[in-house]
C-alpha beads as a LAMMPS data file, in Angstrom:
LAMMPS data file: protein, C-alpha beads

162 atoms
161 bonds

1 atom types
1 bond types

-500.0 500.0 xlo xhi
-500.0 500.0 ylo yhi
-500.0 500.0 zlo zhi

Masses

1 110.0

Atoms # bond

1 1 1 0.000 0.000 0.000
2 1 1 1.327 3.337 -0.762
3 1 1 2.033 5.064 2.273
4 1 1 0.375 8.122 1.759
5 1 1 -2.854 6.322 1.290
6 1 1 -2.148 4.289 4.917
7 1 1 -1.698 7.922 6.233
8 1 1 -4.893 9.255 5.098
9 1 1 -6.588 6.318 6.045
10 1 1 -6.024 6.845 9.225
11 1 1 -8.054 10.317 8.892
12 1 1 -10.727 8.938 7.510
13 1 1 -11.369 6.444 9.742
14 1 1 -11.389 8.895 12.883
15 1 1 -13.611 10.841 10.203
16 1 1 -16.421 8.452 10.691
17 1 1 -16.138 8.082 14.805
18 1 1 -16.467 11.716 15.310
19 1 1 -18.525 13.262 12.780
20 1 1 -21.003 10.386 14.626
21 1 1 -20.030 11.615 17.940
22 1 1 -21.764 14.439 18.088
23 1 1 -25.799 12.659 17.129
24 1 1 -25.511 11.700 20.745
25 1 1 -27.099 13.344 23.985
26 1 1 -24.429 11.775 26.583
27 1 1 -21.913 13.766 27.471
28 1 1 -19.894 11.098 28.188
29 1 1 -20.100 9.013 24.973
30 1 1 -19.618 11.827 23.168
31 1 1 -16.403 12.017 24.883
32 1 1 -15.694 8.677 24.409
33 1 1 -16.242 8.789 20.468
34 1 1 -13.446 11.844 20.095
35 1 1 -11.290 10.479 22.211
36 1 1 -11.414 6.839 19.240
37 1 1 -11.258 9.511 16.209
38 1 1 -8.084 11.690 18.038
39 1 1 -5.815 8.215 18.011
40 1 1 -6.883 7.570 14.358
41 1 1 -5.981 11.544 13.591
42 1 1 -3.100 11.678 15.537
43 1 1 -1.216 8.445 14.305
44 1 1 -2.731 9.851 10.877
45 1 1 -0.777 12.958 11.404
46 1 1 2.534 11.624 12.980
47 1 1 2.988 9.725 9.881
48 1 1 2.485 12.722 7.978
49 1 1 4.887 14.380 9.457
50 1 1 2.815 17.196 11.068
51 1 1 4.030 16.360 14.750
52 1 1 2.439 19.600 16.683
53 1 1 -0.889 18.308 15.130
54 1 1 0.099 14.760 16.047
55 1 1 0.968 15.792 19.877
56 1 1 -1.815 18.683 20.000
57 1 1 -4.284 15.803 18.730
58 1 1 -2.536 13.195 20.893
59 1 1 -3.044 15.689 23.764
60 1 1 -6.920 15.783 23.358
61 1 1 -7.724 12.172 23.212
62 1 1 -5.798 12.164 27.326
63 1 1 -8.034 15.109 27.950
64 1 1 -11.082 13.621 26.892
65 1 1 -10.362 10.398 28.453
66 1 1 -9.499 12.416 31.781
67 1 1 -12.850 14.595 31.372
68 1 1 -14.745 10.924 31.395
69 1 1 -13.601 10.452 34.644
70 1 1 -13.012 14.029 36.414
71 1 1 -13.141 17.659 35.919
72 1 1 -10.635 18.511 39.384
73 1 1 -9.234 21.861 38.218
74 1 1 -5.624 20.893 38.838
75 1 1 -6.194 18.180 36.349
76 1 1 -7.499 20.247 34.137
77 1 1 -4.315 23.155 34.439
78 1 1 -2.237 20.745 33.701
79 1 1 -3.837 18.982 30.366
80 1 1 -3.878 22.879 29.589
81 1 1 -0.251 24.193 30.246
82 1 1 1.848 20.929 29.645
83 1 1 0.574 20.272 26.001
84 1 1 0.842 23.962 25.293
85 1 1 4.149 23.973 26.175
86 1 1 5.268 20.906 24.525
87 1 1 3.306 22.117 21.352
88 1 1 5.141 25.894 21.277
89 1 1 8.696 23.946 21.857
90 1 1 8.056 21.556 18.819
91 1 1 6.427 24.306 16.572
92 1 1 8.799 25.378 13.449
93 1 1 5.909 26.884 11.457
94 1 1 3.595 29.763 12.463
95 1 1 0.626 27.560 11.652
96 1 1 1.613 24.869 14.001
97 1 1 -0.242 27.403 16.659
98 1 1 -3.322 26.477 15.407
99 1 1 -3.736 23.040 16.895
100 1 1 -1.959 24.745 20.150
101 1 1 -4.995 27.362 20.259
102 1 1 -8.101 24.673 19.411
103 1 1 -6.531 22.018 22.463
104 1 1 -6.913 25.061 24.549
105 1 1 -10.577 25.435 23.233
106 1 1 -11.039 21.574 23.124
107 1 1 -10.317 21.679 26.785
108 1 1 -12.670 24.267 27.549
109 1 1 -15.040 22.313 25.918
110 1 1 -13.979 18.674 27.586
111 1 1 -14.022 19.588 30.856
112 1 1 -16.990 21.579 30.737
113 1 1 -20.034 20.444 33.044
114 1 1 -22.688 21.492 30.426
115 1 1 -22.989 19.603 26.975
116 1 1 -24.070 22.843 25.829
117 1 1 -20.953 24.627 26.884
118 1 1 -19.327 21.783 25.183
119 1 1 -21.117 22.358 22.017
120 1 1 -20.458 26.194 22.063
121 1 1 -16.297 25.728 22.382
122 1 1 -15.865 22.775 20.395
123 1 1 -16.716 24.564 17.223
124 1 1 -14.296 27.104 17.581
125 1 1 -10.782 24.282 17.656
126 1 1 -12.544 22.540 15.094
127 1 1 -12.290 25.490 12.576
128 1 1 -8.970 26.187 13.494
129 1 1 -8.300 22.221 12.777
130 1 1 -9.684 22.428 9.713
131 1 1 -7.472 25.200 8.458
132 1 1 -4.427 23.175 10.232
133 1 1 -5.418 19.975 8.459
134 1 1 -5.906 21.821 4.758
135 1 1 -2.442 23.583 5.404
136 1 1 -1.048 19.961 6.007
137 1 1 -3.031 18.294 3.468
138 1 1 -4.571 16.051 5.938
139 1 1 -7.260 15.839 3.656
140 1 1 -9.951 13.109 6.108
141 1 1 -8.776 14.914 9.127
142 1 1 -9.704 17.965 6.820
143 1 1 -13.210 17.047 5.480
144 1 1 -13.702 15.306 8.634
145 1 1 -13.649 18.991 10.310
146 1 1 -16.130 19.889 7.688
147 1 1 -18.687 17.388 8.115
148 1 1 -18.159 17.733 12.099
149 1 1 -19.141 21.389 11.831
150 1 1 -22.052 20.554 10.631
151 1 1 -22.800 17.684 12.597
152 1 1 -21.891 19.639 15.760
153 1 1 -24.666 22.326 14.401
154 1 1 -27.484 19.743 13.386
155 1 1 -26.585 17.744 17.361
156 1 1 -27.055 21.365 18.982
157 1 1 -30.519 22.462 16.903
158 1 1 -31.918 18.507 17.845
159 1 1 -30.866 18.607 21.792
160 1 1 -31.884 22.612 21.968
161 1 1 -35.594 21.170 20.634
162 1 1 -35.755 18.512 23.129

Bonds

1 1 1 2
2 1 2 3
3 1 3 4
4 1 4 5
5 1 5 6
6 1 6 7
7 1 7 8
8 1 8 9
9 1 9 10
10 1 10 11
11 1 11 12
12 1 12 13
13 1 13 14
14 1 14 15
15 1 15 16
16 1 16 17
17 1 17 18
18 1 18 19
19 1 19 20
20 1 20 21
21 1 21 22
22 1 22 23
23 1 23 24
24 1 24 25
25 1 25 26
26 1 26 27
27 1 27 28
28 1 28 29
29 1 29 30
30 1 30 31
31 1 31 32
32 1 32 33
33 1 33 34
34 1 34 35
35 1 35 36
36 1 36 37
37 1 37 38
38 1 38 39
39 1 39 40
40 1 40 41
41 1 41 42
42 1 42 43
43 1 43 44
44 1 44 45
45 1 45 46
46 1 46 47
47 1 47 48
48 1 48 49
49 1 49 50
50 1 50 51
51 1 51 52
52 1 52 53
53 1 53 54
54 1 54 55
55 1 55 56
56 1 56 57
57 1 57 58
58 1 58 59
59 1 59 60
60 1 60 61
61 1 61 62
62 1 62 63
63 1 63 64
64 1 64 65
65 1 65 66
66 1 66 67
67 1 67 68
68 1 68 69
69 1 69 70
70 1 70 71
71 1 71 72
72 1 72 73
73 1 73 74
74 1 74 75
75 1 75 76
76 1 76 77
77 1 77 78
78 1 78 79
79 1 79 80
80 1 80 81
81 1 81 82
82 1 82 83
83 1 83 84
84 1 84 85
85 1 85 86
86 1 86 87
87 1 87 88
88 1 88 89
89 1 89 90
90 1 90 91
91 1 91 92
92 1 92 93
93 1 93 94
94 1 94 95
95 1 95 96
96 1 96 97
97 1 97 98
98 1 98 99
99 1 99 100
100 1 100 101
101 1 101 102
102 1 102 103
103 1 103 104
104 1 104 105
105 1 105 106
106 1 106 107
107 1 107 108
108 1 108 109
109 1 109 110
110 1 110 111
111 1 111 112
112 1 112 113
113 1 113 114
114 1 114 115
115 1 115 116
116 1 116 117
117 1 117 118
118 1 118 119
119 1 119 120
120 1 120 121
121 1 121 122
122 1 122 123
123 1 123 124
124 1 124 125
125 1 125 126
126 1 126 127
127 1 127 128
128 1 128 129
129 1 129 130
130 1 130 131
131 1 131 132
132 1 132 133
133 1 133 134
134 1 134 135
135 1 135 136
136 1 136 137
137 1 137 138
138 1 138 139
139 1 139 140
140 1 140 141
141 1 141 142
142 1 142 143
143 1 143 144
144 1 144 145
145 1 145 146
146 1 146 147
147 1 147 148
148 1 148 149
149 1 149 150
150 1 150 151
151 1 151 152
152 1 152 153
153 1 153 154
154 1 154 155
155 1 155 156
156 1 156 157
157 1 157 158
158 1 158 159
159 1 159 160
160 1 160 161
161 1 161 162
């Protein structure tokens, strides 16, 4: 197989668990569902090459898992300020900050009590993914961001009806 294929394979695949996250109510589940996708992207994007997206993407899937289990503010400072720091010391390109920004507003969003905080934050990182992921030509990670958008939107107009 031609490696570039096996690389965006990997983006597709974590294309399908989390555009489908988002049709659920649970909090947790929907948790769960990113936290499947972010391996896919991640290993996706370390075999791109695209390491800040790979340890920024890394990064989220431990938050998420964390937020399953806890919110404790400590916790939560450090899944903020260690990834951010490991993410600004491996950046070489200015748009490596973009995955740095969206796992601050991915956190946010995680560790949130309220889905619907949750679905307010989480749209902002994934727009700043998506541009990340088009720079890198990440292209499932890329439309993946597209078709989340849009899930995320339909998931918030069907739980603000219910």
């Amino acid at each position: 197989m031609d490696g570039n294929l096996v690389e965006q394979l990997f983006g597709f695949v974590g294309f399908g668990l989390l555009v489908s996250s988002w049709q659920f109510a649970a909090h947790r589940t929907i948790l769960l569902f990113n936290v499947a996708a972010f391996v896919f992207f991640a290993i996706g994007l370390y075999l791109m090459g695209a390491t800040v997206g790979a340890l920024m993407i890394g990064f989220a899937a431990v938050n998420a898992t964390v937020a399953v289990f806890t919110r404790n503010r400590w916790i939560v400072a450090v899944l903020l300020v260690v990834p951010v720091g490991v993410g600004f010391a491996d950046a070489e390109r200015i748009h490596d900050a973009l995955p740095i920004i969206s796992h601050v507003t991915g956190t946010i969003a995680f560790f949130s009590k309220d889905v619907r905080v949750m679905r307010k934050w989480a749209p902002v990182g994934t727009v700043l993914w998506a541009i990340y992921n088009f720079i890198v030509g990440a292209w499932g990670q890329f439309l993946a961001d597209l078709a989340i958008l849009a899930s995320m939107a339909l998931g918030a107009y069907r739980y603000r009806r219910a």
